[in-house]
SEVOLUM-839990 format. One line per field, with one value per residue (C-alpha): residue number from 1; y, x, z; residue in one letter. Coordinates in pm, whole numbers, plus 50000, padded with zeros to 5 digits. Layout:
REM SEVOLUM-839990
i: [NUM;...]
yy: [Y;...]
xx: [X;...]
zz: [Z;...]
aa: [a;...]
REM end
This chain:
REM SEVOLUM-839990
i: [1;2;3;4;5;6;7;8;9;10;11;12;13;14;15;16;17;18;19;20;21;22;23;24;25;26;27;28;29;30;31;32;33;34;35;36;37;38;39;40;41;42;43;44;45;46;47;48;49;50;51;52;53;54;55;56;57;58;59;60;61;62;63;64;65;66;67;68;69;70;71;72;73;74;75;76;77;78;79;80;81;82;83;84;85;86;87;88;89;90;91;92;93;94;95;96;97;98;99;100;101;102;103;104;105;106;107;108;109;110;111;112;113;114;115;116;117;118;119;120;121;122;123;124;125;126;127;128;129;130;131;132;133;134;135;136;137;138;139;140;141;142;143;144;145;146;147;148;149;150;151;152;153;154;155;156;157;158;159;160;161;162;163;164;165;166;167;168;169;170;171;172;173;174;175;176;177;178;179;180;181;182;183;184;185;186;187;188;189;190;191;192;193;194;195;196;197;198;199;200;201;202;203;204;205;206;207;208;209;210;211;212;213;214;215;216;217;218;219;220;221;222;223;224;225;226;227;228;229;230;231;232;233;234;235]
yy: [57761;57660;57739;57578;57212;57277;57314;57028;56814;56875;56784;56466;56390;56470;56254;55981;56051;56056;55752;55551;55653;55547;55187;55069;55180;54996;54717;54478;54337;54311;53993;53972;53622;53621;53510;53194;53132;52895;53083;53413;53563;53841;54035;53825;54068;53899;54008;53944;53954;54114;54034;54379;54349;54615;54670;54456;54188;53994;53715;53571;53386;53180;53079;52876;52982;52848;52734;52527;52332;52016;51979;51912;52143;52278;52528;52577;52874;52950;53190;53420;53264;52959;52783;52443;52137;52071;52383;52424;52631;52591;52265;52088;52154;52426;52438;52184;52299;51965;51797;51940;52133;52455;52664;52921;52814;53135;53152;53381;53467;53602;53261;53086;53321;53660;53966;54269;54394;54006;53855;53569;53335;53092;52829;52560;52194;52088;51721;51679;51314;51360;50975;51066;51004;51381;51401;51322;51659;51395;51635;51342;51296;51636;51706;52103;52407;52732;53082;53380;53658;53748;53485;53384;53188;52926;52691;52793;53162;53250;53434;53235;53464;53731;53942;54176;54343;54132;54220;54114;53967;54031;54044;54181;54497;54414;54140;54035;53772;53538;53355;53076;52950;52592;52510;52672;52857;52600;52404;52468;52432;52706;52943;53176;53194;53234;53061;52709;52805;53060;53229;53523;53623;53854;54032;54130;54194;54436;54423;54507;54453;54514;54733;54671;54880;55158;55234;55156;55474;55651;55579;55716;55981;56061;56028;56286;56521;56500;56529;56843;56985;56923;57091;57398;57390;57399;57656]
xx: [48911;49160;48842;48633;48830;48880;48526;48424;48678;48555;48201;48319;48475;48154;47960;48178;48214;47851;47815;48015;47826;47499;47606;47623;47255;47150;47358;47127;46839;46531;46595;46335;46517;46255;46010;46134;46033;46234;46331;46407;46647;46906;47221;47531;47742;48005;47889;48079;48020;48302;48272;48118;48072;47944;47964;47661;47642;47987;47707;47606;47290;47201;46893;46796;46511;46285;46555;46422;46743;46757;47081;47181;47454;47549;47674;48085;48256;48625;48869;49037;49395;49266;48988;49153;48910;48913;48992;48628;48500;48227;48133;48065;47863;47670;47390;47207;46901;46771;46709;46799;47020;46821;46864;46885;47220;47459;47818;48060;48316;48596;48542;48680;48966;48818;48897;48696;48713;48756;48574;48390;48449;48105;48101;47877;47920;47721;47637;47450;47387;47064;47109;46997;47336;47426;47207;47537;47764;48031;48258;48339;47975;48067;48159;48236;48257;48104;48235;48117;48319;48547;48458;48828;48755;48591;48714;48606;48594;48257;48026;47772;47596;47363;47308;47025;46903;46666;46464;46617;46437;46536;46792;46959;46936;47148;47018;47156;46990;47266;47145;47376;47374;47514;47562;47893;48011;48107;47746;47511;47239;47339;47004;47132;46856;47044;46757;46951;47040;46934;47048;46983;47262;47191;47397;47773;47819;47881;47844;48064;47953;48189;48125;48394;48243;48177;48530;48662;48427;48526;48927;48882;48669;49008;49179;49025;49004;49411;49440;49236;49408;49777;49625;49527;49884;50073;49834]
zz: [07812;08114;08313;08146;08175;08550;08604;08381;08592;08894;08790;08668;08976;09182;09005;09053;09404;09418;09211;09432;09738;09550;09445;09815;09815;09474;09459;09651;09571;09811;10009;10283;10457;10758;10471;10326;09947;09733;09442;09654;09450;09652;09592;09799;10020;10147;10513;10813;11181;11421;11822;11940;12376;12530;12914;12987;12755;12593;12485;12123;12096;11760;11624;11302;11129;10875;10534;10193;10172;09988;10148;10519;10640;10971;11100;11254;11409;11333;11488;11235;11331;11233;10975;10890;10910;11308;11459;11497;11841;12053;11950;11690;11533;11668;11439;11191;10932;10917;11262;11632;11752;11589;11903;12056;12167;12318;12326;12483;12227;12462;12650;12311;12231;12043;12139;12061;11696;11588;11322;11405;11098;11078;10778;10706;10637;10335;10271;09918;09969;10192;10344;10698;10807;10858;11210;11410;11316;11146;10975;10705;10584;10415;10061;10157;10364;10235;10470;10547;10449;10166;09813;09848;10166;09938;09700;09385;09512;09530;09798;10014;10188;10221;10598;10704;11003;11222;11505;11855;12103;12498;12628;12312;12101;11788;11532;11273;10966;10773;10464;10311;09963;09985;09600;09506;09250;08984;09072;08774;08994;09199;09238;09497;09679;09989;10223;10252;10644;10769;11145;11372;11492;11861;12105;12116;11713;11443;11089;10819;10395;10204;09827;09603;09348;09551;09675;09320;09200;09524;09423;09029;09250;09432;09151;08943;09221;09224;08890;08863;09159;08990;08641;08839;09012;08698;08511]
aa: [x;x;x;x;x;x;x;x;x;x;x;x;x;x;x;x;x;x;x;x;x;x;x;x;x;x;x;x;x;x;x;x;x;x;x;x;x;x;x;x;x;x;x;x;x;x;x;x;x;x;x;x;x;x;x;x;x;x;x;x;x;x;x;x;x;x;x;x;x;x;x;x;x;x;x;x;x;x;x;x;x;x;x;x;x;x;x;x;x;x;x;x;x;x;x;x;x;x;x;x;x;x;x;x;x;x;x;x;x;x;x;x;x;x;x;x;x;x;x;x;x;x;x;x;x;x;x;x;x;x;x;x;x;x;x;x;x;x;x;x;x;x;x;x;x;x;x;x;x;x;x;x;x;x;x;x;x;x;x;x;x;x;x;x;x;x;x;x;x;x;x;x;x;x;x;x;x;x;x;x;x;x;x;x;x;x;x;x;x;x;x;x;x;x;x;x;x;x;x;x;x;x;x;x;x;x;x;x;x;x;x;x;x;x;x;x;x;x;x;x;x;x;x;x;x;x;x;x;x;x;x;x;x;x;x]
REM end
């Protein structure tokens, strides 16, 4: 019998293990974000870029594709240190969806204070009251920033973005696509469609997605595992 519960422990476990390995596969939905379509539905996952130089390129270069906002937003850059309302880098703003600058625009991350391994922290500007006035980057036209990253960065917490691979062009090898939803969380219009600005992201940069779900399954994984381990100790 004692063998019998050991064994059927350790299967549990395995699945679990295995379970949690499988949700970072099937916990997104198809979100093809080089194909704008209003109503494209996707999985959020809280991507976020890190600064990633390599020997022969410390360069970032931004591009804004295609988006079927009905608001104007653009986009900001923040150092991890630092995300309060004017400690914008590089310029402001970088980026707009509506109206010029699109890009390609390139900035050299070490050249505003990252160090390698740093996350670069880009949020948007979203102005719902499409006046024409937005054009000239004026941070108070705004009603609210929506970040990148982690859904406690945004007031109410909520996650505003969606990132794929994209294909780089020269000079760059390493592309990266980063949808924005700019309705938040407590907006009941919200469609999460994640096409309201949309960027390629090239050069010096790594990716990391979070999967809550899969490292909670991973943990009871671990869990059982222990427990099975201290059953067998004591028997």
């Amino acid at each position: 019998m004692g063998q019998i519960t050991r064994w059927f422990s350790g299967v549990i476990a395995v699945v679990i293990l295995v379970g949690g390995a499988m949700v970072s596969q099937a916990s997104a939905a198809p979100c093809n974000l080089a194909v704008v379509i209003e109503g494209l539905a996707c999985d959020a996952n809280a991507a976020s870029l890190f600064y990633s130089p390599i020997p022969t390129n410390e360069d970032v270069r931004i591009t804004a594709q295609a988006n079927a906002a009905f608001f104007d937003s653009f986009l900001v850059l923040y150092h991890p240190s630092n995300t309060a309302i004017g400690a914008e880098l590089g310029g402001l703003p970088l980026l707009f969806n509506h109206g010029a600058p699109l890009g390609p625009i390139t900035i050299t991350p070490s050249a505003l204070g990252f160090l390698a391994g740093e996350e670069l922290i880009f949020a948007l500007y979203v102005d719902t009251d499409p006046d024409g006035t937005f054009a000239d980057g004026v941070i108070a036209d705004a009603e609210y920033r929506v970040f990148m990253g982690p859904l406690t960065r945004n007031t109410p917490n909520g996650i505003q973005n969606h990132l794929q691979s994209g294909t780089p062009l020269p000079p760059f090898d390493i592309a990266f696509l980063v949808g924005f939803e700019d309705r938040l969380t407590s907006d009941p219009f919200r469609d999460s469609d994640f096409n309201d600005h949309i960027f390629l992201f090239e050069g010096a940069l790594r990716q990391q997605i979070p999967n809550p779900g899969a490292l909670w399954l991973l943990g009871i994984g671990l869990i059982g595992l222990a427990i099975g381990g201290r059953y067998r100790t004591r028997r």
